[in-house]
C-alpha positions as CSV (number, residue, x, y, z in Angstrom):
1,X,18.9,26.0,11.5
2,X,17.4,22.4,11.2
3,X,19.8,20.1,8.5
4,X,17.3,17.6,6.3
5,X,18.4,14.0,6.9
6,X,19.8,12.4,3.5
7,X,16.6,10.6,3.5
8,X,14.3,13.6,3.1
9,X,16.8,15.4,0.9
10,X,16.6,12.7,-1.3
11,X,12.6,13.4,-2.1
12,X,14.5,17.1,-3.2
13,X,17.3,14.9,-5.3
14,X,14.8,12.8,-7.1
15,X,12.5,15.2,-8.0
16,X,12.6,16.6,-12.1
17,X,10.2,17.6,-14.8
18,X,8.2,14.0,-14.6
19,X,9.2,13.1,-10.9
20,X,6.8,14.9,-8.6
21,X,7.5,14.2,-5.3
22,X,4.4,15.5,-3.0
23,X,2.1,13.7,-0.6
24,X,-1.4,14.3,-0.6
25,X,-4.8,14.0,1.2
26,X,-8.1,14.6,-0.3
27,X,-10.7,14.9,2.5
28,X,-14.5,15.6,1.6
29,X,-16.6,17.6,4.0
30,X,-20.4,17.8,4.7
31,X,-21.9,21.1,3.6
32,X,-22.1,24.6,3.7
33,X,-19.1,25.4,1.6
34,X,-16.9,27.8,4.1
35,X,-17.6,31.1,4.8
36,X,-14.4,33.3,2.7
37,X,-11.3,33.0,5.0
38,X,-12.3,30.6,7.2
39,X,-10.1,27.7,6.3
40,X,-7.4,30.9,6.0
41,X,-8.4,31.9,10.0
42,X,-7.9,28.2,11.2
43,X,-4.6,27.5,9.2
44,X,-3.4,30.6,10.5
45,X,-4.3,29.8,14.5
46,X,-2.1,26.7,14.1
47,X,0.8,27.9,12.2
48,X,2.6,27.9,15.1
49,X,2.6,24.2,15.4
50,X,3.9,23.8,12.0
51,X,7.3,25.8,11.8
52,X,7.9,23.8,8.7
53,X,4.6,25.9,7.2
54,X,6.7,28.7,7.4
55,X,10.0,27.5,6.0
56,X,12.0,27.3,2.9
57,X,14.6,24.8,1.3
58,X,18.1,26.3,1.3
59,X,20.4,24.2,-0.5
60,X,24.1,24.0,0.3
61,X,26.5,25.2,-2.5
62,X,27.8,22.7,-4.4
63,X,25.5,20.1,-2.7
64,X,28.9,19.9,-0.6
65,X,26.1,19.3,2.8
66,X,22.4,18.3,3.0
67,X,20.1,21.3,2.3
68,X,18.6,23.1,5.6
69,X,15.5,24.6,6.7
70,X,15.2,28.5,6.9
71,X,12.1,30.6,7.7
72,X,10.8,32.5,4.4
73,X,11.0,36.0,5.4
74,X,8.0,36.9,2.7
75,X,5.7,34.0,3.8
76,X,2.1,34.8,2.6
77,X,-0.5,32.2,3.9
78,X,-3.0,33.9,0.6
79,X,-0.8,32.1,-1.3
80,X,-0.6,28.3,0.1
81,X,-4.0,28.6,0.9
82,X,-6.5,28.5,-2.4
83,X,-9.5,28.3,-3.8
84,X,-11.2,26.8,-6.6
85,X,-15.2,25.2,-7.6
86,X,-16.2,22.4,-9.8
87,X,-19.0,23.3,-12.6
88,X,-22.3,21.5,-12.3
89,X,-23.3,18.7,-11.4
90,X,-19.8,18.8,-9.6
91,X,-18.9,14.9,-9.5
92,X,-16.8,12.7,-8.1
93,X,-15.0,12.2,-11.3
94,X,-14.8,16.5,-11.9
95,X,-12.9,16.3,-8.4
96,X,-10.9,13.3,-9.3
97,X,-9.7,15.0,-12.8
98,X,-9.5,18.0,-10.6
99,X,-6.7,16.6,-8.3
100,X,-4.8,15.1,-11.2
101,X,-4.1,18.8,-12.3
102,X,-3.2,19.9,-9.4
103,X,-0.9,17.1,-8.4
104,X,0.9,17.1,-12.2
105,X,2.1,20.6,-10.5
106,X,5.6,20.6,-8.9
107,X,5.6,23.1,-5.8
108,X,7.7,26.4,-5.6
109,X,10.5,25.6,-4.1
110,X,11.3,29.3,-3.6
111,X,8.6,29.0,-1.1
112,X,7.7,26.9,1.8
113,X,6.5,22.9,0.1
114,X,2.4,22.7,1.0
115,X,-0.8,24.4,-0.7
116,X,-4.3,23.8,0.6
117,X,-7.0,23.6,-2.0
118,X,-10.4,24.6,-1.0
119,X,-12.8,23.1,-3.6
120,X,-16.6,24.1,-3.5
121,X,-19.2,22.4,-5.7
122,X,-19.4,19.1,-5.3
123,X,-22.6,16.9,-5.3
124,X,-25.1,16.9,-2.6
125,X,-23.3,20.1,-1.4
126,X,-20.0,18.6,-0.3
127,X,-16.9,20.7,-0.3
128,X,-13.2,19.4,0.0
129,X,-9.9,19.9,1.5
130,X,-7.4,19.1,-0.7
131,X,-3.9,19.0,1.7
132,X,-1.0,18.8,-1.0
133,X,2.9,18.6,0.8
134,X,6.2,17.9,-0.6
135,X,7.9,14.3,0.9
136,X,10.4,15.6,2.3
137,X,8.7,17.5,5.4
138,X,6.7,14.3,5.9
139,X,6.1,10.0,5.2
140,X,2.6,9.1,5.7
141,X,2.5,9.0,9.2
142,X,3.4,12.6,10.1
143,X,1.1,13.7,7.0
144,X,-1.9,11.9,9.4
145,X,-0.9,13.3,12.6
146,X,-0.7,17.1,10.0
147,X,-3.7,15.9,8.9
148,X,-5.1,16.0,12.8
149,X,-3.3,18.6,14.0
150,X,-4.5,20.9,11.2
151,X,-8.5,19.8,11.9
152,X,-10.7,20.2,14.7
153,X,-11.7,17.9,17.2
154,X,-15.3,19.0,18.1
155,X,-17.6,20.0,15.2
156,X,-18.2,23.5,17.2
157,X,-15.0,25.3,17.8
158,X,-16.2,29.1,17.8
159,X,-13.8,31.4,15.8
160,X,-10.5,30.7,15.1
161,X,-7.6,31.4,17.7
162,X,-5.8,34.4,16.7
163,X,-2.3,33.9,15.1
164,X,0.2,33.9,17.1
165,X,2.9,36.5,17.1
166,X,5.7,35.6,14.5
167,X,9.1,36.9,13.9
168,X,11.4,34.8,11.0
169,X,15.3,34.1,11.9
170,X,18.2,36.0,9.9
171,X,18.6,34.4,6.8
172,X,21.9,32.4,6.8
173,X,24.2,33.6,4.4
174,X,25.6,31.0,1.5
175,X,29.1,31.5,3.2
176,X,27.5,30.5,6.2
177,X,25.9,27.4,4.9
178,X,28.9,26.1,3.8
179,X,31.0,26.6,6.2
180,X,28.7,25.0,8.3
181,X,28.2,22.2,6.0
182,X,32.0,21.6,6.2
183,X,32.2,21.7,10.3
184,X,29.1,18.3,9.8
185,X,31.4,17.0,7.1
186,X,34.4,16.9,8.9
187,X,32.3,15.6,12.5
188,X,31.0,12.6,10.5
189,X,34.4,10.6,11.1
190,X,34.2,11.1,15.1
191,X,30.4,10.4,15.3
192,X,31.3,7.2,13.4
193,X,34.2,6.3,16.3
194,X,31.3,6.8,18.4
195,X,29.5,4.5,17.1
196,X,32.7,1.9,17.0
197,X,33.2,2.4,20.7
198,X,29.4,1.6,22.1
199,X,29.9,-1.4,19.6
200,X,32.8,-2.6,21.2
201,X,31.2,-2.2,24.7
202,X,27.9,-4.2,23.6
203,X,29.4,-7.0,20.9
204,X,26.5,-9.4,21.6
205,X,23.9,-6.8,20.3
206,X,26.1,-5.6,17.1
207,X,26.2,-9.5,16.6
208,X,22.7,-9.7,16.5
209,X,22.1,-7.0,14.4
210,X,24.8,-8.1,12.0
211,X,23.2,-11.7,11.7
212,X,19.3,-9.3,10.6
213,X,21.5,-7.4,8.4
214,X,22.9,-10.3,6.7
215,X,19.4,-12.2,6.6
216,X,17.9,-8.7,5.3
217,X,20.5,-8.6,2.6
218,X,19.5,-11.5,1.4
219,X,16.3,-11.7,0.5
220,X,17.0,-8.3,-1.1
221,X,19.1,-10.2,-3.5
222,X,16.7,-12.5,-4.6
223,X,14.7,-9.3,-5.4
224,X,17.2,-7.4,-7.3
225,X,18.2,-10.1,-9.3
226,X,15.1,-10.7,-11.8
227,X,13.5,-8.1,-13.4
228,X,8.9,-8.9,-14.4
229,X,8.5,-7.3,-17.9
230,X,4.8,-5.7,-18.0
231,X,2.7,-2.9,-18.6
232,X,3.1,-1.4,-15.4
233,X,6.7,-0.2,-15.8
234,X,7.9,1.9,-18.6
235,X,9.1,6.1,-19.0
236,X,6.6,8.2,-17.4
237,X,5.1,11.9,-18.3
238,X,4.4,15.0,-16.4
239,X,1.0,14.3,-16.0
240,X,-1.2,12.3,-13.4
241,X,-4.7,10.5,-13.3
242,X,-6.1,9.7,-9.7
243,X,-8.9,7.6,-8.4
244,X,-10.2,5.7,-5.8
245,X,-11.9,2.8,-3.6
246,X,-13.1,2.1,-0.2
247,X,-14.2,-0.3,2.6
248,X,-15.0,-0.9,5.7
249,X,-12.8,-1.5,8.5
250,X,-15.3,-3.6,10.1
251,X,-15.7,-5.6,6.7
252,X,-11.5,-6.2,6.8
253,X,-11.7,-7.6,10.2
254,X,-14.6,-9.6,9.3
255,X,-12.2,-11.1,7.1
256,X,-9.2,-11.2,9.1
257,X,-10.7,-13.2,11.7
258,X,-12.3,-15.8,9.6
259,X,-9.3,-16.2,7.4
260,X,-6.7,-15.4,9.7
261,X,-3.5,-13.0,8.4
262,X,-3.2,-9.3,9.4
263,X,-5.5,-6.4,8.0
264,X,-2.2,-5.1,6.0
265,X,-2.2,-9.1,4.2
266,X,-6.0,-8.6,3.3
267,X,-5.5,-5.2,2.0
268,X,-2.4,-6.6,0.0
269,X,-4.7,-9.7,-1.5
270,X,-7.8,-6.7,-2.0
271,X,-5.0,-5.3,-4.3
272,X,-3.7,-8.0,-5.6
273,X,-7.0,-8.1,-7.2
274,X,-7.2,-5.3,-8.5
275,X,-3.9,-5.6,-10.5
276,X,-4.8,-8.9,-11.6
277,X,-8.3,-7.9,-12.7
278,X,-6.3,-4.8,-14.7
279,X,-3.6,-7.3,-16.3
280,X,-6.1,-9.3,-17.8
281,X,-8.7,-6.4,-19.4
282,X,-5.0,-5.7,-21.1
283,X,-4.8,-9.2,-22.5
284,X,-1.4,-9.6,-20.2
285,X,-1.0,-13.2,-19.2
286,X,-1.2,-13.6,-15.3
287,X,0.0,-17.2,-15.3
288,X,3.7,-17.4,-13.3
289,X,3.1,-13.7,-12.9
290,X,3.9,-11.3,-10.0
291,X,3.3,-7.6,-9.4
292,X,6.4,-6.7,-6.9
293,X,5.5,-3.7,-5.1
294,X,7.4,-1.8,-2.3
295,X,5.6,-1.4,0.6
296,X,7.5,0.8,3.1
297,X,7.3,0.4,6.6
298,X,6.9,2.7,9.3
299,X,10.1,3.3,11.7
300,X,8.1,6.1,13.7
301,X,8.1,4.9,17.9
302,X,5.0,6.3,19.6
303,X,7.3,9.4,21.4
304,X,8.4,10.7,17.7
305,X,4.8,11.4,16.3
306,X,4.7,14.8,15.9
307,X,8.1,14.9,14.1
308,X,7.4,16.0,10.4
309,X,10.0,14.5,8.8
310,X,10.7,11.0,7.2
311,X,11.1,7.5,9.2
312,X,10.5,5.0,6.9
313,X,12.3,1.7,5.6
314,X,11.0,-1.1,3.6
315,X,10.1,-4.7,1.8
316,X,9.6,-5.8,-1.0
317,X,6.3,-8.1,-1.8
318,X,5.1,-10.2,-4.6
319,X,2.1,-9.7,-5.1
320,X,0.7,-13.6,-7.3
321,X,-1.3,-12.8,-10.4
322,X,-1.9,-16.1,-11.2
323,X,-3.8,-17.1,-8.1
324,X,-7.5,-16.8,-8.8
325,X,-9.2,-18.2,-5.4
326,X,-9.5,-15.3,-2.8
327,X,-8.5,-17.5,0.0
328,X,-5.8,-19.3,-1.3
329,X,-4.4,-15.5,-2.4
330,X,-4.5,-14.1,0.8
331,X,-2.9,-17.4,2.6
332,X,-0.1,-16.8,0.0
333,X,0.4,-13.3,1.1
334,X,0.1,-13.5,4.8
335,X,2.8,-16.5,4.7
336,X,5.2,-14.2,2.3
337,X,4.6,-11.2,4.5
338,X,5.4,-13.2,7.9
339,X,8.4,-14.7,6.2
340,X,9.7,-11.2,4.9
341,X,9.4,-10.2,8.9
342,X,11.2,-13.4,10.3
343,X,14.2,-12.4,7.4
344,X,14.2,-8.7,8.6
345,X,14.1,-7.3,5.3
346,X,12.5,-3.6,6.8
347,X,15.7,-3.8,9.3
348,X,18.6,-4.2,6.6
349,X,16.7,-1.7,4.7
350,X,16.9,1.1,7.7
351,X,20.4,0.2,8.1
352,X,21.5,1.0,4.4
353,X,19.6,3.9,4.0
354,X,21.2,5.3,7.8
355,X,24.7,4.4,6.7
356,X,24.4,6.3,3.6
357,X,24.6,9.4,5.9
358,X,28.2,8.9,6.2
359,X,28.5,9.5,2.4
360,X,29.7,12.9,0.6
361,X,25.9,14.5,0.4
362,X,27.4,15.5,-3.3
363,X,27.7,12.0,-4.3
364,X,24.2,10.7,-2.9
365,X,23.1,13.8,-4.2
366,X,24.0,12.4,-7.3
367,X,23.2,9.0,-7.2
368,X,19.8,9.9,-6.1
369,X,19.3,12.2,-9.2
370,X,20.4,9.1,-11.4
371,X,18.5,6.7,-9.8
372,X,15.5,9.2,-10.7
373,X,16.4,9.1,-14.6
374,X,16.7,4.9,-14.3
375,X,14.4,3.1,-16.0
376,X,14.2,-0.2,-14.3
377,X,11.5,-3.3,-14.2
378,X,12.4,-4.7,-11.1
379,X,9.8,-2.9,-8.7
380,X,5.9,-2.3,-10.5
381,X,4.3,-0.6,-7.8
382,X,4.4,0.8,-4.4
383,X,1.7,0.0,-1.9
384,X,1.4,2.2,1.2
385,X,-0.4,1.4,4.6
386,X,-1.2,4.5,6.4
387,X,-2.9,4.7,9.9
388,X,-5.1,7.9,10.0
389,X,-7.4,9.5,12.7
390,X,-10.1,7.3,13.9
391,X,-11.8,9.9,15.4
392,X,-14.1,12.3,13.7
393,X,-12.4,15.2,12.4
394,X,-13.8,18.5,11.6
395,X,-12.5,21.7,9.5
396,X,-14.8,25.2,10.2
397,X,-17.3,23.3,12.0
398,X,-18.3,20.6,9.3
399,X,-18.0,17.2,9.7
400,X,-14.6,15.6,8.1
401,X,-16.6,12.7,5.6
402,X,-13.9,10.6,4.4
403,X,-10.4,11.0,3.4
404,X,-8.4,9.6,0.3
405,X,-4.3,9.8,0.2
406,X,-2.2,10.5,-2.6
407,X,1.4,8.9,-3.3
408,X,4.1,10.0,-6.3
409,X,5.3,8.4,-8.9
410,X,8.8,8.2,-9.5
411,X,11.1,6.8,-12.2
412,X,9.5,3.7,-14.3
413,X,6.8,3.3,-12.1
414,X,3.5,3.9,-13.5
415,X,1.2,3.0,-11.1
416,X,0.7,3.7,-6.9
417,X,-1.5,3.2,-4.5
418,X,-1.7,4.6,-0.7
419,X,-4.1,2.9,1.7
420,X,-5.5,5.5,4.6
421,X,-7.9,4.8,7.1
422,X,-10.2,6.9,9.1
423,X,-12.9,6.9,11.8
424,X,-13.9,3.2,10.7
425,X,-13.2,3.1,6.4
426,X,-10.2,2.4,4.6
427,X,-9.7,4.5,1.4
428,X,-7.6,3.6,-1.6
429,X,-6.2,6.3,-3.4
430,X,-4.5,5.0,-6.6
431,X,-2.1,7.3,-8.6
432,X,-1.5,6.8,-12.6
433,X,1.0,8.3,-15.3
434,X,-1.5,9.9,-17.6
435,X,-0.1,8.5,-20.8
436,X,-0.4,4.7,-19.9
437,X,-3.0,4.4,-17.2
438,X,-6.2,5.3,-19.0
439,X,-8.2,2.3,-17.8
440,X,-7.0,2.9,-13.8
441,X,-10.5,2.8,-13.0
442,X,-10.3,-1.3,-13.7
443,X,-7.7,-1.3,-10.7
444,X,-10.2,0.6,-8.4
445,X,-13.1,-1.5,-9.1
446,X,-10.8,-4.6,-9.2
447,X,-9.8,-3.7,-5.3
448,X,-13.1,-3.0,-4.3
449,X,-14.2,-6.8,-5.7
450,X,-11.1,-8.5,-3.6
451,X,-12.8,-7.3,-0.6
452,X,-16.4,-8.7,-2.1
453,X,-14.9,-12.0,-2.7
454,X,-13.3,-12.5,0.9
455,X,-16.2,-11.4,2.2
456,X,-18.4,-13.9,0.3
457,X,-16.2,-16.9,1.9
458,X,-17.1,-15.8,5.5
């Protein structure tokens, strides 16, 4: 019976009528459509790689321990696996509307947290995959190496591998759960004295990491301490609108290497674009503004992928409105990203969030449900950098085309994009509240003319 850290429960804590907390990838495939139960046949041959497929959220009475994973003794693949077809002429737009539906759609938590949409109809005789999974089985990383582990490598894999045999465990009882709950409770204190004594035997390192906590802390609290009043923050609905853009990874190290930075600062000043681009069209001044977006920041070593389950931590960027010259925007970012490093902001982030499993789970249970409920102008966006596959990936045979990601919105956030990458082009899939983001499209096109204007100065 696997326990959910505090930081996956806390995608369960967050989540409420207008907080939807799933992950998504929409991946489009060349045609024929699959053959009926197909996609069911190949799910099903690697279920047993996924154990979390097969699982359900138990939560701990009186939230007195972090909720656990238990097998769902009436698992039906039928259900998490569906179907669905655009009407003619079956555009890009029909999907994109298509996928805002779905995503406005909280997931059963009676049942294990993914659905797999199968959508036929699209132009030119595409089909989609569209891979929808709550955030607390997976962060962006472990939804890519999903992602891989669910496709096939080679575009001819003959039938699907029968399913292996499965039996589900005994359903813990609630007694059990909380008695079980109480035996971590009351460990917490010695695993803490644990931690106290390999300090003592090593002072020089806890030194060190005392001295990144510190510097950490205090860039955070330069952050915390203003608040930017815009558009982009405000109450949210239920409801989501989704688009996209896309380049080439050839054309971001093009840029890279002419303008020097990282591909992450290029994609950030791409972005920054984009936001500026949709902050004017709104007749919002840009002068001294900033868009501050969280970017989180993978904590996953090369021996954990595989692991579905959450290792992230943070920063926190500005992202400078009121820069207009592509270069001079990008030299901006690359400086405040290096400097966010040398402060080891993503460090004292990680360290927060793993001392905060030494709390009561009752009382970060509710802090996290608050937080959810908190409108706050502090944070506008989050912007996050997925690695995916650079391989070609295949589902039933048929070639895997491109791939755009999905991210939640949360709290006063209106706006979010997720940045994925695969076999050579990196996609931008931009998530909106309903209600307030009608002209999201400005923000796609504005992205995809950040990358025009580097370009032009090489």
């Amino acid at each position: 019976m696997d326990r959910l850290s505090f930081l996956d429960a806390s995608f369960l804590y967050v989540e409420n009528e207008v907080n939807h907390m799933h992950i998504a990838v929409v991946a489009l495939f060349e045609g024929p459509p699959p053959r009926g139960g197909e996609i069911e046949g190949m799910v099903a041959s690697k279920l047993h790689l996924l154990p979390r497929y097969r699982q359900k959220v138990r939560f701990v009475p009186f939230d007195i321990g972090q909720p656990v994973w238990s097998d769902d003794h009436h698992f039906n693949l039928g259900y998490h696996v569906r179907h669905s077809a655009l009407p003619a002429p079956g555009s890009d737009e029909q999907l994109r509307t298509l996928v805002g539906r779905v995503m406005s759609q909280q997931l059963d938590r009676a049942k294990p947290l993914w659905e797999i949409w199968v959508v036929e109809g699209l132009t030119d005789g595409r089909w989609a995959i569209l891979s929808k999974t709550h955030h607390c089985m997976v962060d962006g990383i472990a939804g890519s190496d999903l992602l891989s582990l669910l496709m096939d490598s080679e575009p001819d894999s003959g039938e699907s591998a029968p399913a292996e045999a499965w039996e589900p465990e005994d359903r813990p009882a609630s007694l059990s759960l909380l008695a079980d709950s109480v035996a971590a409770v009351l460990k917490s204190p010695s695993e803490g004295l644990d931690l106290l004594r390999k300090a003592i035997a090593a002072p020089a390192r806890v030194w060190k990491s005392l001295e990144e906590l510190g510097d950490g802390l205090s860039t955070f609290r330069r952050f915390v301490s203003s608040e930017v009043e815009s558009s982009l923050n405000g109450p949210i609905g239920p409801h989501r609108r989704w688009h996209w853009a896309a380049c080439n990874i050839a054309e971001i190290k093009k840029i890279r290497s002419a303008r020097g930075g990282t591909v992450n600062d290029v994609v950030l000043a791409a972005i920054t674009n984009g936001f500026r681009e949709l902050m004017l069209s709104r007749g919002e001044p840009v002068e001294g503004l900033f868009v501050r977006t969280l970017v989180p920041v993978s904590l996953r070593r090369e021996d954990q992928h595989g692991e579905f389950n959450n290792r992230v931590s943070a920063m926190f960027a500005e992202l400078p409105m009121e820069i207009e010259d592509p270069v001079e925007r990008l030299a901006a970012l690359h400086a405040q990203m290096r400097d966010l490093k040398e402060h080891h902001q993503a460090a004292a982030a990680e360290t927060l969030t793993s001392l905060s499993g030494y709390a009561p789970p009752a009382l970060l249970a509710l802090g996290a449900r608050l937080f959810a409920n908190l409108e706050q102008h502090t944070v506008q966006t989050v912007t996050t950098n997925v690695p995916g596959p650079q391989r070609v990936l295949y589902a039933a045979g048929r070639r895997m085309l491109t791939a755009y990601p999905y991210v939640p919105l949360a709290g006063s956030v209106r706006i979010g994009i997720a940045i994925f990458s695969y076999a050579g082009e990196i996609t931008f899939g931009i998530t909106g509240d309903w209600e307030t983001t009608e002209d999201i499209d400005v923000l796609a096109r504005g992205i995809e003319a950040g990358i025009a204007q580097l370009l032009a100065t090489c």
